[in-house]
C-alpha positions in Angstrom: 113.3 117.0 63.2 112.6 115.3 66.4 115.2 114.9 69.0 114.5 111.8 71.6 114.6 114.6 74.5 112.3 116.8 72.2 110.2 113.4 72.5 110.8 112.3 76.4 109.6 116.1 76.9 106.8 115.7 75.5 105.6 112.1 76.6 106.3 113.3 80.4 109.2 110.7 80.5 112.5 111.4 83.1 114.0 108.3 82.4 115.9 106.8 79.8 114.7 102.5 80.7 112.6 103.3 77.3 114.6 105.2 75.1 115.5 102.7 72.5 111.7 102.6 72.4 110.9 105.8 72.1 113.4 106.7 69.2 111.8 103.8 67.4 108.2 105.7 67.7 110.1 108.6 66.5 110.8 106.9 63.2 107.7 105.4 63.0 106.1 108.7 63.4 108.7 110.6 60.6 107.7 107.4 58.5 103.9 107.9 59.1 104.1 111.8 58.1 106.1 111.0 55.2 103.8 108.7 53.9 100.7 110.5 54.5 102.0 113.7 53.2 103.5 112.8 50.1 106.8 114.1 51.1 110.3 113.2 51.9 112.1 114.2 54.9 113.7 117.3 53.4 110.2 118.4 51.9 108.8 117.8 55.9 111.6 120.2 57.1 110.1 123.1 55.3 107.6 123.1 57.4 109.0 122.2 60.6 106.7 123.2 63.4 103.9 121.1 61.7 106.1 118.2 61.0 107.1 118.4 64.4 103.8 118.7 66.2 102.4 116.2 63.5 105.4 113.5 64.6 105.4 114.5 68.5 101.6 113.4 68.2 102.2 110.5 66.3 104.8 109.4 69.2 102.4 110.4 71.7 99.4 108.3 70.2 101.7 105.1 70.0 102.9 105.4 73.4 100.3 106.2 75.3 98.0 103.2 73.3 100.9 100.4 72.6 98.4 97.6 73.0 95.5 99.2 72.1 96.1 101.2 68.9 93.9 102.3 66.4 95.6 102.8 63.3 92.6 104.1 61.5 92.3 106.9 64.0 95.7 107.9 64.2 96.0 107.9 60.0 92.8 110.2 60.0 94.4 112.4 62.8 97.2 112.4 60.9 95.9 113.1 57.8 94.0 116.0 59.8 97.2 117.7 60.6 99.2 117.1 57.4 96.7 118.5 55.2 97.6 121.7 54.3 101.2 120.4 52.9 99.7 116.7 51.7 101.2 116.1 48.1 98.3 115.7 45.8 99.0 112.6 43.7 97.2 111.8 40.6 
């Protein structure tokens, strides 16, 4: 869904010293949406401008605030953004 130049486009980032890096945020982030949506990769692609944006944030948080993250924040944000296609789970 997200590409690692989609990614490097995004963050500003002309190089390629972090790319290893950055494509592990980009899991992190696709992991992150899946959770707090409910839904599997497939199910994200449906809707893939939201995933997208939801992910390219993610990335964007954990970059910018690698030693100073706040998960809690990020989850909420998250959560924010995801909410229209969040799985409801009973």
């Amino acid at each position: 869904m997200v590409s690692l130049e989609m990614a490097k486009k995004y963050l500003r980032v002309d190089s390629s010293d972090e790319d290893e890096y950055i494509q592990s945020l980009i899991t992190t982030g696709v992991q992150l949406c899946e959770n707090v949506s409910r839904r599997d990769r497939e199910a994200l692609a449906n809707y893939k401008s939201l995933s997208q944006n939801a992910i390219l944030y993610a990335v964007g948080y954990l970059y910018e605030h690698r030693e100073d993250a706040d998960h809690k924040e990020l989850l909420d944000t998250l959560r924010n953004l995801l909410f229209v296609i969040r799985e409801e789970i009973f």
